[in-house]
N, C-alpha and C positions, 0 to 999 in steps of 0.2 A: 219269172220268179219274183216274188215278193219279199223282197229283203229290208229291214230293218237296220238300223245305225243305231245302238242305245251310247249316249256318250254323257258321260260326266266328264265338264273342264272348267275348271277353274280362272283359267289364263288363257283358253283360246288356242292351245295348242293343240290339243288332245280334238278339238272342234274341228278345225284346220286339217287334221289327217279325215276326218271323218267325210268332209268335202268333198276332197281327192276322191276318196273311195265312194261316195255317191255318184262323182261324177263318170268315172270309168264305168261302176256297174250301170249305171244308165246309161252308156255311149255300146254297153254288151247286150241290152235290152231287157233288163230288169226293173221293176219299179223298185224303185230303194227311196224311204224317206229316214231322214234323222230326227231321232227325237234324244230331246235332253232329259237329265236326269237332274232335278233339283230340289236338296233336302231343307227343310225348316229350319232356318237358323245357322249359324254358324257351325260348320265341322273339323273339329281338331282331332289329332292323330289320337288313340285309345277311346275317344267318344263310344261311346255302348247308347241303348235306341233312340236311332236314329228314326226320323219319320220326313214325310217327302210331301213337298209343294209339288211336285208332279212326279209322277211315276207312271212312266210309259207301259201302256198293256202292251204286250208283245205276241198276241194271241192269232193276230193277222199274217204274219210271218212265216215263210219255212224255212228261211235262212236267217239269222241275227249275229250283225258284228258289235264287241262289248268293246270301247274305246276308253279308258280311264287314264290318269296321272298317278305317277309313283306317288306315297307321303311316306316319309319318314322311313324310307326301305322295306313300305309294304305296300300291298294296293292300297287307294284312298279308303277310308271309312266309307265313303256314301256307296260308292260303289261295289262294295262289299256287302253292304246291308242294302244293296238294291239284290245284287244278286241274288243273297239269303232269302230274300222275300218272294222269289218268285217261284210259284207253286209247282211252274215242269218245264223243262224246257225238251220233254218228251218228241221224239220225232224231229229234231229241229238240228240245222246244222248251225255252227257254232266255228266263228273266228274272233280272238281276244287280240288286242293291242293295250300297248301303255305309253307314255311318253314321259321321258325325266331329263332334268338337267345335266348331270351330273355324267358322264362320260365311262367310267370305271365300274367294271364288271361286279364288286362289289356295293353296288349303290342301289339295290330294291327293284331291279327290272327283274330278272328273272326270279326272284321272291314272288312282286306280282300276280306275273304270269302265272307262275302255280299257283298262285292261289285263285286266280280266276278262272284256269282249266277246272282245278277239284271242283270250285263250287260248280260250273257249268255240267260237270258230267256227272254230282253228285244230283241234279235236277236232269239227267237223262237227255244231257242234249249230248251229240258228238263232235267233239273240237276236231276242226277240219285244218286250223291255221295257229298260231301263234305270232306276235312281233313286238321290238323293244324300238321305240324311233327316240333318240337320245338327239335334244335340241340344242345342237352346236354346229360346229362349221357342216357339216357332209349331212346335212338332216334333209336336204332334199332329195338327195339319192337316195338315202334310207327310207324318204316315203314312196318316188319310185316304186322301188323295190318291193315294201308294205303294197302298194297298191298294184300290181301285176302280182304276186302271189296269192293274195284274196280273191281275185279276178277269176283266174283258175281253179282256185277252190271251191269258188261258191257260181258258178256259172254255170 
């Protein structure tokens, strides 16, 4: 299977999960390559159009994981307006991540997350997966965990 990592990160984290999940889906025997998502310019939280120094076609794919950072208790801007922009994710299985500091259930991980399931299904892809990887003490297990659940999802 031909699988895709679309990943906006700012700090490296969000990247770092995306690894992991490369590297197990190729140790199942899929091609998976990561490609980044990077917008024009500086992106701050309410920023409206957004436009992209790269923006990964995702046409090759029949599976794509979308890896983003909480901002401000929503998904990031870029990755919002990457999602928004892409014309179908028709036919395509579909697993979302995010990664945030901040520890507490109120802190924009599962804000997120819904907002990256809608946009994905409202472009006709089927979310197979979801996950929140909160980067404090136990964030290694929690990627573990992220990545054996993706594994069987998308395998």
């Amino acid at each position: 299977m031909e699988i895709g990592i679309i990943v906006y990160s700012q700090t490296e984290h969000t990247y770092l999960v995306a690894e992991k999940l490369q590297e197990k889906l190729i140790e199942l025997g899929n091609r998976v390559k990561i490609e980044n998502v990077i917008p024009e310019g500086e992106v701050h939280p309410g920023k409206k159009d957004i436009t992209f120094e790269i923006r990964p076609n995702i046409d090759a794919y029949d599976a794509l994981i979308f890896g983003s950072p909480v901002h401000a208790f929503n998904l990031a801007p870029a990755m919002k307006a990457y999602l928004e922009q892409i014309p179908s994710l028709q036919d395509k299985k579909v697993a979302c991540y995010v990664t945030k500091g901040l520890p507490f259930h109120r802190t924009g991980g599962n804000q997120a997350i819904s907002q990256m399931k809608k946009l994905c299904q409202s472009k006709g892809g089927t979310v197979m997966g979801t996950g929140i990887i909160v980067w404090r003490g136990s964030r290694s297990k929690e990627i573990n965990e992220l990545v054996k659940q993706f594994s069987l999802l998308l395998s």
